[in-house]
Every structure is written in structure tokens, then in C-alpha cells.
C-alpha positions as CSV (number, residue, x, y, z in Angstrom):
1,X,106.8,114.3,103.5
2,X,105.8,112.1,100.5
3,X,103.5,112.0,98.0
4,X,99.8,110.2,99.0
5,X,99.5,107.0,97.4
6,X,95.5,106.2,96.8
7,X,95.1,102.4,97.5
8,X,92.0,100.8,96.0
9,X,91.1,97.7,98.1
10,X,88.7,94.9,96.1
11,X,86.9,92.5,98.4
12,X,86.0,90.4,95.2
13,X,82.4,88.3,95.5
14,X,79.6,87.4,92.7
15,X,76.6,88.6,94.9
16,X,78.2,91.4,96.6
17,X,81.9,93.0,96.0
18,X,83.3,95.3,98.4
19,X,85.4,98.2,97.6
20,X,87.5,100.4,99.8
21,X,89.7,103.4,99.1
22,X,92.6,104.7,101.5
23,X,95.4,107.3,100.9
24,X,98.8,106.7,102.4
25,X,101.1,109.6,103.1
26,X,104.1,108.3,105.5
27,X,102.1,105.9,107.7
28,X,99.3,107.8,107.6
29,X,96.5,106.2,107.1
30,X,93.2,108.2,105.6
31,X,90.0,107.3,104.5
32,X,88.3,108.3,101.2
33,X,85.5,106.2,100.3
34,X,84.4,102.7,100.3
35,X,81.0,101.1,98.9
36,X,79.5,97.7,97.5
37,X,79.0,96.7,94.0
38,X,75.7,94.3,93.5
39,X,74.7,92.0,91.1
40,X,71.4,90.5,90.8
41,X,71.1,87.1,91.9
42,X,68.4,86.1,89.2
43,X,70.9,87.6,86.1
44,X,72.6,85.2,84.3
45,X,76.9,84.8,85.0
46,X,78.0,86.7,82.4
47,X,75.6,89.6,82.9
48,X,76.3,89.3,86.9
49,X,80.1,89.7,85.8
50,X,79.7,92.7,83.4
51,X,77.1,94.5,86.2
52,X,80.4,93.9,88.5
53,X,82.8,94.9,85.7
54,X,80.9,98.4,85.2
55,X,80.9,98.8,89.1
56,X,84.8,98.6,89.4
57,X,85.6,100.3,86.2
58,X,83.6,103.3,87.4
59,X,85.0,102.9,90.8
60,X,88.5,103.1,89.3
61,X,87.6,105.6,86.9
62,X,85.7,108.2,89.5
63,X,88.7,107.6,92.2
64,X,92.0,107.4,90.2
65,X,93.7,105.4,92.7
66,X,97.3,104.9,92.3
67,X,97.9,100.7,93.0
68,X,95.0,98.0,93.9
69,X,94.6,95.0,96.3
70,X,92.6,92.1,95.9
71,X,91.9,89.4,98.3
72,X,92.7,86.0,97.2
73,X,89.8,83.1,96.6
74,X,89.5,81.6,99.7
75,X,88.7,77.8,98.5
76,X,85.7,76.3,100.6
77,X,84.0,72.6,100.2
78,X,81.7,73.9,97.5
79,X,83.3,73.8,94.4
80,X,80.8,75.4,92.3
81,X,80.6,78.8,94.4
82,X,84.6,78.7,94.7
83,X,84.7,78.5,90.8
84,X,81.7,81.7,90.8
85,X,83.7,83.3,92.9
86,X,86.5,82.6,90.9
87,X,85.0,84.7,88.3
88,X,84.2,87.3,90.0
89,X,87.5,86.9,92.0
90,X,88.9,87.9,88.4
91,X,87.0,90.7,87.0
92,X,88.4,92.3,91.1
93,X,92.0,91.9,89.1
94,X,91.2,92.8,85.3
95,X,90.1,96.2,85.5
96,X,92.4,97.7,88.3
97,X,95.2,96.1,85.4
98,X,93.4,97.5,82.4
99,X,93.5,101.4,84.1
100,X,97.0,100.2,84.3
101,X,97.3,99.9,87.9
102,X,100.2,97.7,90.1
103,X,97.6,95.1,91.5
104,X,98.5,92.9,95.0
105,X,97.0,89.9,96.0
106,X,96.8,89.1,99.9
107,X,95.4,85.8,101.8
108,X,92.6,86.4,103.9
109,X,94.4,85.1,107.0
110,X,96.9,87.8,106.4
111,X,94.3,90.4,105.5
112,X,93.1,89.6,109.1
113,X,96.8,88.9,110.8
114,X,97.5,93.1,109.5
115,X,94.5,94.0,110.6
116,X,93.3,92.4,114.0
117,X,96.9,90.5,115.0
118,X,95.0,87.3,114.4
119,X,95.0,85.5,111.0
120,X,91.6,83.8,112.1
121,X,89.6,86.8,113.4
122,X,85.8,87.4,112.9
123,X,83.9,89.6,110.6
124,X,83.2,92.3,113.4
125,X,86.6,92.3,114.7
126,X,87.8,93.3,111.6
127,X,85.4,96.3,110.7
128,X,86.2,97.4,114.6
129,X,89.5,97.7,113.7
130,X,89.1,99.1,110.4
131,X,86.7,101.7,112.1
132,X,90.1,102.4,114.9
133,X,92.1,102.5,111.8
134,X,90.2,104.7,109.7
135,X,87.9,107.1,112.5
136,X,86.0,108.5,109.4
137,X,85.5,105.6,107.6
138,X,81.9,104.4,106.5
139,X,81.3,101.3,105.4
140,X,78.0,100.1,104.2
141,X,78.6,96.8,104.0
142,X,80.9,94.3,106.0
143,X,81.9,93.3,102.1
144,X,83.2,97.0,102.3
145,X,84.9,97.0,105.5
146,X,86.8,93.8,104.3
147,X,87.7,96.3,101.1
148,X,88.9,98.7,103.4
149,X,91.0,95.9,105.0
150,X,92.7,94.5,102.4
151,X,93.4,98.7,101.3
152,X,95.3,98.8,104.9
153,X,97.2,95.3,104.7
154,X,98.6,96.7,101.1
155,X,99.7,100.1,103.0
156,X,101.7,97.9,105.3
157,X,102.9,95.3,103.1
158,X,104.0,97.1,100.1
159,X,107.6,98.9,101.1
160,X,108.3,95.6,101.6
161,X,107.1,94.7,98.7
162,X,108.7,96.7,96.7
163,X,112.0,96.5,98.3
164,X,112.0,92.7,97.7
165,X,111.2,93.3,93.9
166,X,114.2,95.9,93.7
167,X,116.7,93.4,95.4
168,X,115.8,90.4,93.2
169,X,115.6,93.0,90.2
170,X,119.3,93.5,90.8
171,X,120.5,90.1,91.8
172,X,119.3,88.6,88.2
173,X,115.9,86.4,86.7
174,X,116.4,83.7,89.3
175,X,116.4,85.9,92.6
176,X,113.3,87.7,90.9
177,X,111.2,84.7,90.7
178,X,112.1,83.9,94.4
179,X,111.3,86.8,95.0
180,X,107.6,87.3,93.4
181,X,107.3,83.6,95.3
182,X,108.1,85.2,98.4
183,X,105.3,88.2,97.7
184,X,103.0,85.7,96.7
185,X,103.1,84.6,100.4
């Protein structure tokens, strides 16, 4: 049987970001912990981004998890809270990489597509299936259910993943950068 791999799943947001940890053994799926980390609302950016920072970091730093997910900015008609949530989008990706973690980036469509077998699923069809997924799972927070799902689509994409990187690492620089195109999605 193989090693567990701990996956930490970010569900990256200014106000509220979710996190979700899963081990992997096989295909088997198991649950460890998940939360929310807040910022205040009435802080200024920077200090709403460093309250975030501290969150992950001790998330990271408590759970030692082995690789990271982190769920792409989805773009809305707003530009202002895309760019916030831009920032907050990349403090989700800095400190998984500064604890020197592999870090994946899915879509939210295909968060939901693994997940439900619907890229265009609801909220509460996600956590119900998170909740099937993962029996003892608790999320507090739907932000933390999303965390758990993006945790699960890693654990199914990333043999394939990996695989992909190993052929193009092989075939030469060109096939790589097909390649990390291709995991991009």
C-alpha cells in the first residue's frame, strides 16, 4: 500500500478563506481537518492580507501537509473585488510555496465537475458530496467545504498530473511547456 499524501486544499477569499485537509492513501480518501480563516472587514488591505497570511502559515505549519490546491480567481463583472480577491487569491499560493510545498491550481468548474459530475453545480451540492466523500468531515463553513473540494479534485487529478509532467520531462523543454499548458487546464 503507499504512503498517505496530506493534501491541503485553499478556498482563497479576502473576507473569508476556506481551508481543507485530506489524506490520500490508494484512492482512499480521509478526512483530517478543515476550518475558515477571517479577516475583518473594517481592517485595512494589507492588514486583511497579513491576518490571512498568519492563518495559512499556521495552518501549514500545525498540519504539515505534503502538496496544496488552490482554486483559481473566478473573474466576475466587478473588477474591484476580482482584483481583492486577487490578493487574497495570492497569499492562498505564497505560503503553501514558501513551506516548500508542490502547489495546483484548479478552475472552479472543474472543482465542481470532480466533485458533483457537473461543472455548474450549487454550493449545497457540493458540500453533500463532500459530506458522501468524506463521512467524517466537518466543515464550518461552505468556504470550508469548497476547501475540502478542491483537496478531493487534487487527489483525483494529480497521478495525472504528474504522469504528464514525467512524459514531457523526458520528451525535451518544448513537450514540457505543452505539457504545464495542458495542467493548467
Amino acid at each position: 500500500m503507499s504512503e498517505p499524501i496530506r493534501i491541503l486544499g485553499i478556498d482563497p477569499g479576502l473576507r473569508r478563506t476556506g481551508w481543507g485537509l485530506i489524506t490520500v492513501t490508494g484512492t482512499r480518501l480521509a478526512f483530517v481537518a478543515s476550518g475558515t480563516v477571517t479577516s475583518n472587514g473594517d481592517d485595512d488591505l494589507a492588514t486583511r492580507l497579513r491576518t490571512l497570511h498568519e492563518g495559512l502559515t499556521k495552518v501549514v505549519s500545525t498540519f504539515l501537509p505534503d502538496e496544496a490546491a488552490v482554486e483559481e480567481t473566478f473573474v466576475n463583472k466587478d473588477a474591484q473585488a476580482t482584483l481583492k480577491l486577487g490578493h487574497a487569491r495570492a497569499v492562498a499560493l505564497l505560503v503553501p510555496a514558501l513551506a516548500g510545498l508542490p502547489v495546483a491550481e484548479y478552475a472552479a468548474n472543474l472543482v465542481k465537475k470532480t466533485v458533483v459530475g457537473a461543472g455548474h453545480a450549487e454550493k449545497d451540492q457540493v458540500g453533500a458530496m463532500v459530506r458522501f466523500l468524506l463521512p467524517k468531515a466537518t466543515a464550518d463553513t461552505a468556504d470550508a467545504a469548497d476547501a475540502l473540494a478542491i483537496a478531493i479534485t487534487h487527489a483525483s487529478h494529480r497521478a495525472a498530473r504528474m504522469r504528464a509532467a514525467t512524459h514531457a520531462a523526458a520528451a525535451g523543454p518544448g513537450a514540457a511547456r505543452i505539457a504545464r499548458a495542458a495542467a493548467r487546464g
